[in-house]
VMD Tcl script that builds the backbone (N, CA, C; Angstrom):
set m [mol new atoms 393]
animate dup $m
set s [atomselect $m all]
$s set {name element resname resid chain x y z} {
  {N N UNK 1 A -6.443 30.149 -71.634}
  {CA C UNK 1 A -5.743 30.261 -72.851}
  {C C UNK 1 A -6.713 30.711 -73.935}
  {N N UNK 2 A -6.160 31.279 -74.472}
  {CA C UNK 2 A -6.974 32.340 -76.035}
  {C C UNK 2 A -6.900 31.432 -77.171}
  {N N UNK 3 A -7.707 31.170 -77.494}
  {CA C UNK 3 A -7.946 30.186 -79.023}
  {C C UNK 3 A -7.777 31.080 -79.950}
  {N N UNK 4 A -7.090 31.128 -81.017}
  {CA C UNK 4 A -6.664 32.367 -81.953}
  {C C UNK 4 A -7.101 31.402 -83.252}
  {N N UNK 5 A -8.892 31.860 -83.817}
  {CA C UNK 5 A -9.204 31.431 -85.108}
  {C C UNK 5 A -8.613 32.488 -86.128}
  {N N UNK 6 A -8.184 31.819 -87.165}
  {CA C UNK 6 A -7.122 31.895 -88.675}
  {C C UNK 6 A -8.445 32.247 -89.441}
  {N N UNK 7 A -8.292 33.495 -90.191}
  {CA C UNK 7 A -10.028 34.009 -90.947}
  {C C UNK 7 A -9.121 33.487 -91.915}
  {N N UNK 8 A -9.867 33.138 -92.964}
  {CA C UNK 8 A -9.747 33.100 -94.503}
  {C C UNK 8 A -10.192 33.696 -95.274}
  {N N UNK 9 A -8.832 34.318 -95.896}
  {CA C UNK 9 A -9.557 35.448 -96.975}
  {C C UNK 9 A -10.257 35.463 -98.109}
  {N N UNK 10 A -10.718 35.627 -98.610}
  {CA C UNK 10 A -11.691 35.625 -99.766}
  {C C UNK 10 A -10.828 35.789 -100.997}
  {N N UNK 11 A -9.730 36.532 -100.620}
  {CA C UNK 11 A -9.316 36.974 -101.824}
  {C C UNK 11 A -7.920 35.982 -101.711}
  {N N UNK 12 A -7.196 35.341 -101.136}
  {CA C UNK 12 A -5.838 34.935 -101.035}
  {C C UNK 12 A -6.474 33.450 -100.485}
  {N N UNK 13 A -6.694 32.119 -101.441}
  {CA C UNK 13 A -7.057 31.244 -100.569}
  {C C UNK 13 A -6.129 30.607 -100.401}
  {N N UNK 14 A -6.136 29.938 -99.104}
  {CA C UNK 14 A -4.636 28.924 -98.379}
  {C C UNK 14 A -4.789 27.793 -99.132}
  {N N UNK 15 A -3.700 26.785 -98.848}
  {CA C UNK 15 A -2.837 25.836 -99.454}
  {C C UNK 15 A -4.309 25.031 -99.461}
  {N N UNK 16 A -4.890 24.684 -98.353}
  {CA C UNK 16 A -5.672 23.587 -98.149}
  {C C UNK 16 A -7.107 24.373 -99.048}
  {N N UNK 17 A -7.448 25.168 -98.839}
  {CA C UNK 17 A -8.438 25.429 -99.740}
  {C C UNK 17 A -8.602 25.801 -101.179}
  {N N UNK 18 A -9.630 24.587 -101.781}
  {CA C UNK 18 A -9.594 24.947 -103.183}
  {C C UNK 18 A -10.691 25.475 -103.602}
  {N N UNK 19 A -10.538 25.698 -104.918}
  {CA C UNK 19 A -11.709 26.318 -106.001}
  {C C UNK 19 A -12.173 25.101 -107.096}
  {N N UNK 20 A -13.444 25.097 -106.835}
  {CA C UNK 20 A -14.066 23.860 -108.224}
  {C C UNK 20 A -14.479 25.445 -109.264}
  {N N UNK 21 A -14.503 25.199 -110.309}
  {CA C UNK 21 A -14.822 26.280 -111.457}
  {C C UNK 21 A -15.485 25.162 -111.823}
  {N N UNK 22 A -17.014 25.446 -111.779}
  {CA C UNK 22 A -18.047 24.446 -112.772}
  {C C UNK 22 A -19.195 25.006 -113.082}
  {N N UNK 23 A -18.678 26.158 -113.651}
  {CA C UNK 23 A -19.136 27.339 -114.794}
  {C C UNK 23 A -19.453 26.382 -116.129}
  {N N UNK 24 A -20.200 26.330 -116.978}
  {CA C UNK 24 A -20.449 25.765 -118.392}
  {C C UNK 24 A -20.739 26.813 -119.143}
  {N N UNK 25 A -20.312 26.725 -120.417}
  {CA C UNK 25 A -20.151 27.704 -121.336}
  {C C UNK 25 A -22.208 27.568 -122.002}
  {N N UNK 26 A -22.619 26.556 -122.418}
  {CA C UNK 26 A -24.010 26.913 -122.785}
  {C C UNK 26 A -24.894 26.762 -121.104}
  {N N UNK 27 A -25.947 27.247 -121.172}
  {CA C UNK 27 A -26.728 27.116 -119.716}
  {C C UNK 27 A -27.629 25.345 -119.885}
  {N N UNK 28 A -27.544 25.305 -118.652}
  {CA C UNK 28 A -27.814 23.966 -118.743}
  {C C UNK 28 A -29.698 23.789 -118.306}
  {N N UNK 29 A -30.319 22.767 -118.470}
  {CA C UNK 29 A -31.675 22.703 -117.896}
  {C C UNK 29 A -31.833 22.649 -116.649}
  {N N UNK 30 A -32.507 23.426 -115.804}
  {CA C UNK 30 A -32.783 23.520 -114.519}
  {C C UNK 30 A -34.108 22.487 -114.029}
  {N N UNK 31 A -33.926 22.156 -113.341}
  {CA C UNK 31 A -35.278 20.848 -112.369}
  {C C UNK 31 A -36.427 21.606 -112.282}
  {N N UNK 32 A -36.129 22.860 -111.747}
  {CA C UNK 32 A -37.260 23.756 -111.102}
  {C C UNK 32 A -38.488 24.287 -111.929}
  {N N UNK 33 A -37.659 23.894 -113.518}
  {CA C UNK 33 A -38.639 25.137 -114.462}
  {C C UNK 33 A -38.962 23.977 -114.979}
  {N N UNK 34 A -40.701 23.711 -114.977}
  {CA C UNK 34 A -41.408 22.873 -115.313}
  {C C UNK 34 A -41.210 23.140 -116.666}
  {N N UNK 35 A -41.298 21.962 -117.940}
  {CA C UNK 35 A -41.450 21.732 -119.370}
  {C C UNK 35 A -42.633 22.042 -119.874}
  {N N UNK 36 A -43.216 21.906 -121.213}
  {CA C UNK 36 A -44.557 22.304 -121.594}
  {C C UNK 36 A -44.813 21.062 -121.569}
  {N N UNK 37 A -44.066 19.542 -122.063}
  {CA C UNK 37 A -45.062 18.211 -122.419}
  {C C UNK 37 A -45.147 17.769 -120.782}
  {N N UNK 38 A -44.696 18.298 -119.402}
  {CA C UNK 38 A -44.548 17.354 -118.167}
  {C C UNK 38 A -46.246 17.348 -117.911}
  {N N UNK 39 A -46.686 18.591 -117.844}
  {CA C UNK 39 A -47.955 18.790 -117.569}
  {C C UNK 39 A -48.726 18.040 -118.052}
  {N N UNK 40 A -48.614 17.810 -119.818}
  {CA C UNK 40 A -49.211 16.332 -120.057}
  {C C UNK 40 A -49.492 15.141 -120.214}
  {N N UNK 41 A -47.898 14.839 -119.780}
  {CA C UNK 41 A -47.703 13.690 -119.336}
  {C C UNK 41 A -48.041 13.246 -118.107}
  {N N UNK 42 A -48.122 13.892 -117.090}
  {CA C UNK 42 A -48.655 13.638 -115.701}
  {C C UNK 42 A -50.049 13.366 -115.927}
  {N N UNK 43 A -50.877 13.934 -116.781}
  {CA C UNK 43 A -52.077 13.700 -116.692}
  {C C UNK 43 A -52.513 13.039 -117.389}
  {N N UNK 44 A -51.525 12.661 -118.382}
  {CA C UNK 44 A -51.674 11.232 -119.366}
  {C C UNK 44 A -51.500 9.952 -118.060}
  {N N UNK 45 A -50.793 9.866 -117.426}
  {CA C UNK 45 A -50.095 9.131 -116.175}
  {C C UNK 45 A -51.147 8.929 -115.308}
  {N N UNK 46 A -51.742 10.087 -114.813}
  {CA C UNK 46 A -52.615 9.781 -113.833}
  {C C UNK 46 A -54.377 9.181 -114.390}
  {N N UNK 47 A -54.481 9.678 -115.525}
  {CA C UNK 47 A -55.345 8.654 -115.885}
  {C C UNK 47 A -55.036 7.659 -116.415}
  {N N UNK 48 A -53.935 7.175 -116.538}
  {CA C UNK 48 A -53.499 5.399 -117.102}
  {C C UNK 48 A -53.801 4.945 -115.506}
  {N N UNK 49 A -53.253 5.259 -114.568}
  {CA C UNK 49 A -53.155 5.032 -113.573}
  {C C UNK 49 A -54.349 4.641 -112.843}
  {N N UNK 50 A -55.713 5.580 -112.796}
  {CA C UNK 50 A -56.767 5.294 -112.876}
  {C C UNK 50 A -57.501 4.541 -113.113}
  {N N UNK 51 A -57.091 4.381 -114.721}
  {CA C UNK 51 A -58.340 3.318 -115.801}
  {C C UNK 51 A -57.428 1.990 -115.042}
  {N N UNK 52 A -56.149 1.593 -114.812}
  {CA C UNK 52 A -55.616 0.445 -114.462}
  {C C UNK 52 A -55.977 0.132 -112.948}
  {N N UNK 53 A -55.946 1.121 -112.028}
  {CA C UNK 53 A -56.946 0.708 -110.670}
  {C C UNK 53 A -58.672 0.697 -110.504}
  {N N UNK 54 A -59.074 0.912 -111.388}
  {CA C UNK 54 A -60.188 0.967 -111.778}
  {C C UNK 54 A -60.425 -0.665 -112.435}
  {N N UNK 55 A -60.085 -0.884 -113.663}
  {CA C UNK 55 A -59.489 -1.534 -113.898}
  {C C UNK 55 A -59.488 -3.882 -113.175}
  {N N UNK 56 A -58.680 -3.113 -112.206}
  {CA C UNK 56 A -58.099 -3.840 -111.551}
  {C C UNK 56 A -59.254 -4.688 -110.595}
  {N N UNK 57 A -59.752 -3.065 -109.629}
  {CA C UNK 57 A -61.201 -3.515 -108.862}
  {C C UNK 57 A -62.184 -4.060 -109.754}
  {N N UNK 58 A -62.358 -3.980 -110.501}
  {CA C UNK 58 A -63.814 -4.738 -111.818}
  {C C UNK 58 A -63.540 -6.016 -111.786}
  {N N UNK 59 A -62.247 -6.406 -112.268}
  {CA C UNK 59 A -61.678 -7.632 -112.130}
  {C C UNK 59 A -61.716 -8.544 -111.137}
  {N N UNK 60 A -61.424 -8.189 -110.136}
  {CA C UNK 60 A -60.969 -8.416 -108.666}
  {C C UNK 60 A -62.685 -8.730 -108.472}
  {N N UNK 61 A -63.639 -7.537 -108.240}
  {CA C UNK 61 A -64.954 -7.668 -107.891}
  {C C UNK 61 A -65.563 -8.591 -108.801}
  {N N UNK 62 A -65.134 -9.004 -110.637}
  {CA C UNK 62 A -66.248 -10.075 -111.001}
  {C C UNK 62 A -65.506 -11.322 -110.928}
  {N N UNK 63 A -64.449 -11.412 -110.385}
  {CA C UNK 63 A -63.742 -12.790 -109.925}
  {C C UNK 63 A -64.725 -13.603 -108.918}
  {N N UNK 64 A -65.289 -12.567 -107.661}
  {CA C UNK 64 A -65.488 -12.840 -106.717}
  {C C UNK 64 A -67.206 -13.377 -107.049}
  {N N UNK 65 A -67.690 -12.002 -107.682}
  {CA C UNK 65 A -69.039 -12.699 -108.085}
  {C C UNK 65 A -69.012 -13.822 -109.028}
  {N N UNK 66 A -68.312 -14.532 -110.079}
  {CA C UNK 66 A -68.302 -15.575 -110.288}
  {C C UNK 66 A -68.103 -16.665 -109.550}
  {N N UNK 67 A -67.211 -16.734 -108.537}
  {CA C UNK 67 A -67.505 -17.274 -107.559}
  {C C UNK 67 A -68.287 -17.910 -107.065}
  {N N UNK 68 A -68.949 -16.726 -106.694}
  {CA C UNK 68 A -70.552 -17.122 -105.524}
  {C C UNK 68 A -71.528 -17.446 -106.474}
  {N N UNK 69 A -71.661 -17.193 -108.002}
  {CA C UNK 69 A -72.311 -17.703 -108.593}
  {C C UNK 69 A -72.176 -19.030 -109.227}
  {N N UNK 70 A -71.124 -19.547 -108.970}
  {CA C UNK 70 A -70.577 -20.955 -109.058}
  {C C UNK 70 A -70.724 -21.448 -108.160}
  {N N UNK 71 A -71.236 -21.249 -107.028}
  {CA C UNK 71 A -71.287 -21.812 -105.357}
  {C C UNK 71 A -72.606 -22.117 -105.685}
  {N N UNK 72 A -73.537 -21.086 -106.134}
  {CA C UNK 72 A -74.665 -21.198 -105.716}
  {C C UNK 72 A -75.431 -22.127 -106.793}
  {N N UNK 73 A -75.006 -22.278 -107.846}
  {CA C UNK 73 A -75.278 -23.273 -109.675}
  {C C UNK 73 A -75.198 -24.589 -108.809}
  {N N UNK 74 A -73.614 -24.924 -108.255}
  {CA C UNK 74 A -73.378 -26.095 -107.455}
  {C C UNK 74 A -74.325 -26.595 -106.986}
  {N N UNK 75 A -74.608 -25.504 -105.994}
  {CA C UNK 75 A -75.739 -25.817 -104.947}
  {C C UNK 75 A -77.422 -26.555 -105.239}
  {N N UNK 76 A -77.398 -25.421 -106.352}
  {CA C UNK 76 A -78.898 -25.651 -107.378}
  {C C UNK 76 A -78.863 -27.061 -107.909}
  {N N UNK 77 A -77.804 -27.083 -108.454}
  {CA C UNK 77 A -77.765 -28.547 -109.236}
  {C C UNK 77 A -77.819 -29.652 -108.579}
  {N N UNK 78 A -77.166 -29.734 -107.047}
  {CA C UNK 78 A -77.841 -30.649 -106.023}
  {C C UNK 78 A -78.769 -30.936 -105.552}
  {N N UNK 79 A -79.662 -29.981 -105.596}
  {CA C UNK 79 A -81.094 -29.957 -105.320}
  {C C UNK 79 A -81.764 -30.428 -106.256}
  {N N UNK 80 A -81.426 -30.354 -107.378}
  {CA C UNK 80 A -81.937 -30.513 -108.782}
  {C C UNK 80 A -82.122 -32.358 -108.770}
  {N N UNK 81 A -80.477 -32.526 -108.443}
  {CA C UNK 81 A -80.051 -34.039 -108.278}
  {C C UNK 81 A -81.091 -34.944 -108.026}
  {N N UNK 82 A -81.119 -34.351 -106.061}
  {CA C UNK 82 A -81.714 -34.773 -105.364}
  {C C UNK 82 A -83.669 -34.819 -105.425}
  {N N UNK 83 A -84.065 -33.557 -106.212}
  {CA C UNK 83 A -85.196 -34.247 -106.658}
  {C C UNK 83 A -85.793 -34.634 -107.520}
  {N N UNK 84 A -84.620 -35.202 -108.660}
  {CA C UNK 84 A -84.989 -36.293 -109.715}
  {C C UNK 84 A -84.240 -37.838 -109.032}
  {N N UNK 85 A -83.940 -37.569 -108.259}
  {CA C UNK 85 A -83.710 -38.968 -107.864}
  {C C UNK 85 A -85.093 -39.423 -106.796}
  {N N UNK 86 A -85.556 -38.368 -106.370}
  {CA C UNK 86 A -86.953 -39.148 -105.555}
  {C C UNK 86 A -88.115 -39.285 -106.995}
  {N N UNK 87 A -87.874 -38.343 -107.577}
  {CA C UNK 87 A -88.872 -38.407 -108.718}
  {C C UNK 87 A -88.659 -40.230 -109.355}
  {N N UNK 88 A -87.185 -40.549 -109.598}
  {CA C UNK 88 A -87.062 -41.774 -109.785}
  {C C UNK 88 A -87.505 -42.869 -108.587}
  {N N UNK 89 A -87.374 -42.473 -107.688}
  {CA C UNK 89 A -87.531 -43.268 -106.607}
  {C C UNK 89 A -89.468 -43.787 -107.002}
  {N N UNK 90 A -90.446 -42.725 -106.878}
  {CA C UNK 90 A -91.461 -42.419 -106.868}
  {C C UNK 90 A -91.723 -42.950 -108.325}
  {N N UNK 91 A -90.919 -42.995 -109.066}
  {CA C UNK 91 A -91.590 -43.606 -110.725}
  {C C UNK 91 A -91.399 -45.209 -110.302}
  {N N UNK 92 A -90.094 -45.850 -109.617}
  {CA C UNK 92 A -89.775 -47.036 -110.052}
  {C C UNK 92 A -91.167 -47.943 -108.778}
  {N N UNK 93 A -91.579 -46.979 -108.281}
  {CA C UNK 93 A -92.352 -47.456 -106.700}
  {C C UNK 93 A -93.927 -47.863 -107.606}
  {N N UNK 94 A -94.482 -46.449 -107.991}
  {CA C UNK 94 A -95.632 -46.849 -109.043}
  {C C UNK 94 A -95.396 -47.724 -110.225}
  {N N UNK 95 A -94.044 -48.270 -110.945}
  {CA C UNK 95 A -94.073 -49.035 -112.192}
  {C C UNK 95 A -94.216 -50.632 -111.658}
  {N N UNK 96 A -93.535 -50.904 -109.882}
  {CA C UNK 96 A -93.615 -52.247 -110.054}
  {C C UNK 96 A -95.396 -52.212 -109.093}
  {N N UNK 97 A -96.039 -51.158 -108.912}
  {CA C UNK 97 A -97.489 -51.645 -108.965}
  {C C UNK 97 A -98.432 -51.835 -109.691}
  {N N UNK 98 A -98.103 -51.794 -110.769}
  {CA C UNK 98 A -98.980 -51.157 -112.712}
  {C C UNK 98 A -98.466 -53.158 -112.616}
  {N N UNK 99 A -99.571 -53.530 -112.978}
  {CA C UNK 99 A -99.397 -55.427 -113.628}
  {C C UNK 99 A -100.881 -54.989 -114.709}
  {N N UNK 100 A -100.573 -56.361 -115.226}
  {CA C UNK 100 A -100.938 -56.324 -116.577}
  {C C UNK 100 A -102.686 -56.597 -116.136}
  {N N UNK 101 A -103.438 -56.675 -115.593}
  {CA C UNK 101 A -104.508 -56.545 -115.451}
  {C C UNK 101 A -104.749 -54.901 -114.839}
  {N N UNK 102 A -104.086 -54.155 -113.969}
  {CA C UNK 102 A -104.585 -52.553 -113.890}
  {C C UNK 102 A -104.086 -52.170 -115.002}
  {N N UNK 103 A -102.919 -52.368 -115.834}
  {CA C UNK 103 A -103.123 -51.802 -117.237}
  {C C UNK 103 A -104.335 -51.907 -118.007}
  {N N UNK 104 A -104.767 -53.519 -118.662}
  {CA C UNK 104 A -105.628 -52.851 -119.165}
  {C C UNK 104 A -106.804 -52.571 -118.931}
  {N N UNK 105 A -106.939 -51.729 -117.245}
  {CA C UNK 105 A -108.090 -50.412 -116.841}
  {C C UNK 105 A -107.907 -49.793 -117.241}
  {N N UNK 106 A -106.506 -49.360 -117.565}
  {CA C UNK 106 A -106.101 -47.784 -117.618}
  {C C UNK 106 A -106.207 -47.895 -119.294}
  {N N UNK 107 A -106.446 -48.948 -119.987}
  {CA C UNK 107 A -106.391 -48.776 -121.529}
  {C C UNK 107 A -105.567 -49.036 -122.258}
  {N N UNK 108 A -103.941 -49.451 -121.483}
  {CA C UNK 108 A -102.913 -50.072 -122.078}
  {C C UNK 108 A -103.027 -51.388 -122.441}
  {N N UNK 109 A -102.252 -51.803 -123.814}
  {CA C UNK 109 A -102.100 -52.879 -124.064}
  {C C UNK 109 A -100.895 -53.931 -124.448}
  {N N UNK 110 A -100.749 -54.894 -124.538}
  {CA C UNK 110 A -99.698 -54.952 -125.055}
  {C C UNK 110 A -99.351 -54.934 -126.484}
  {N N UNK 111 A -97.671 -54.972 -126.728}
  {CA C UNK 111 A -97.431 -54.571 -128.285}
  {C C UNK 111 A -97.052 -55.925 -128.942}
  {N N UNK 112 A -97.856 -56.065 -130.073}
  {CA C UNK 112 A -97.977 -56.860 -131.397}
  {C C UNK 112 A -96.538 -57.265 -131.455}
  {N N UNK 113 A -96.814 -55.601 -132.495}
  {CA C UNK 113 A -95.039 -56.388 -133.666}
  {C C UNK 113 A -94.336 -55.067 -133.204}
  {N N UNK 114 A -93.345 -55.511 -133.014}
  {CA C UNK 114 A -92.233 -54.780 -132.407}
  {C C UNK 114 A -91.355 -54.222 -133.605}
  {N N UNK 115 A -91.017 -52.972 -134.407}
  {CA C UNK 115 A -89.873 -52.689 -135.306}
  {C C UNK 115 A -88.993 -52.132 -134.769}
  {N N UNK 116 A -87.555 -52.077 -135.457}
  {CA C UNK 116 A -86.294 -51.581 -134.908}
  {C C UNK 116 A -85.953 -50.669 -136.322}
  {N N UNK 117 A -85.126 -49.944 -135.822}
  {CA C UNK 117 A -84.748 -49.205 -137.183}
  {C C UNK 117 A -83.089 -49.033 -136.883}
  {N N UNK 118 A -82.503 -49.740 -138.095}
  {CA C UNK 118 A -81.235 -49.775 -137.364}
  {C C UNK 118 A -80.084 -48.875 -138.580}
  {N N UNK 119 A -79.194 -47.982 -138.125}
  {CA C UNK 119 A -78.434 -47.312 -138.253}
  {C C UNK 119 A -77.048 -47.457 -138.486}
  {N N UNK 120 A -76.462 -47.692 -139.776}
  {CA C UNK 120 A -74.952 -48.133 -139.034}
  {C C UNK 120 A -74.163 -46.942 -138.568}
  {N N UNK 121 A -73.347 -47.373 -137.849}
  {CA C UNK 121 A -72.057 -46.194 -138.067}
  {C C UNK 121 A -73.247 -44.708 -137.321}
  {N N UNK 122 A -72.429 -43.626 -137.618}
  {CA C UNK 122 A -72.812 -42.600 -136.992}
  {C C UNK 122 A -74.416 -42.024 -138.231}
  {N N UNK 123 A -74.959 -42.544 -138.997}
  {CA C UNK 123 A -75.316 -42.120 -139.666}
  {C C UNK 123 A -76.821 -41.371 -139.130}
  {N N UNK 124 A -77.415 -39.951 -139.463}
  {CA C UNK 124 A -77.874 -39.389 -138.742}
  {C C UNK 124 A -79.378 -39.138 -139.304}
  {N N UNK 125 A -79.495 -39.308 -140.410}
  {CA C UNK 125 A -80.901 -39.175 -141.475}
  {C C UNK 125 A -80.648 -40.679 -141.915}
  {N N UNK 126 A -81.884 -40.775 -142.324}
  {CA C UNK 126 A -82.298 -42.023 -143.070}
  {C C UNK 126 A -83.049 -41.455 -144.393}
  {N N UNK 127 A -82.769 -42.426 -145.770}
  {CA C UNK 127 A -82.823 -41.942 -146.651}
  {C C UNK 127 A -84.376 -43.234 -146.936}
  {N N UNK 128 A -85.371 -41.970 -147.453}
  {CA C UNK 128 A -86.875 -42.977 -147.802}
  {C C UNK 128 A -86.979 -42.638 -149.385}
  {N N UNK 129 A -87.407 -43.649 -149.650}
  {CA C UNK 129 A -88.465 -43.788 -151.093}
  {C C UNK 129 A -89.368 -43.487 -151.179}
  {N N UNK 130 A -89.772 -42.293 -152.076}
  {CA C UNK 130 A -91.132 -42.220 -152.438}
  {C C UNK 130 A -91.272 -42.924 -153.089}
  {N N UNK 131 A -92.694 -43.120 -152.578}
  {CA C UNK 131 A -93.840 -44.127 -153.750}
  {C C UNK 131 A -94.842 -43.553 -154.418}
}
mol reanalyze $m
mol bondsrecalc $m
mol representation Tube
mol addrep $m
């Protein structure tokens, strides 16, 4: 059997085929035709873009070195701890061998008269008399 395709004319269109008319009376802006400000806006864009990943890594990288420099202060300051506490260890070891006869070898003596100077309140100078 012969399949008999129906041409459609160009000039006489059938029932089922229509026409859109979407002609505009002024011309409209086309996508294709680059603007004069796009060019500088892209390159306004791509260096925001830049300075903000740029930016970003500085941040990111002195996060990290603060960090390790807080690890390592920690660290220091334990050590630090640890050898003023033998330093104490080593002071309180020589103070209970010092008695009052190797003092005075060494030239120490004991003290007379004892003064206090007393302060009330937060007060931070003391006020003297000339004589």
């Amino acid at each position: 059997m012969k399949t008999y395709v129906q041409k459609i004319s160009k000039y006489k269109p059938s029932i089922l085929q229509g026409t859109l008319h979407l002609e505009v009376s002024r011309p409209r802006p086309s996508l294709a035709v680059e603007h004069p400000f796009e060019r500088r806006a892209r390159l306004i864009l791509l260096i925001a873009l830049a300075f903000v990943v740029v930016a970003y890594l500085y941040f990111v990288s002195a996060s990290i070195l603060h960090v390790i420099a807080r690890t390592e202060a920690v660290h220091e300051t334990a050590s630090i701890e640890a050898t003023i506490g033998s330093l104490e260890q080593q002071y309180f070891a020589l103070s209970q061998e010092v008695s009052p006869q190797e003092a005075s070898t060494l030239g120490l003596s004991p003290v007379d008269t004892t003064s206090y100077v007393y302060r009330p309140g937060d007060v931070a100078t003391l006020a003297s008399r000339s004589i």
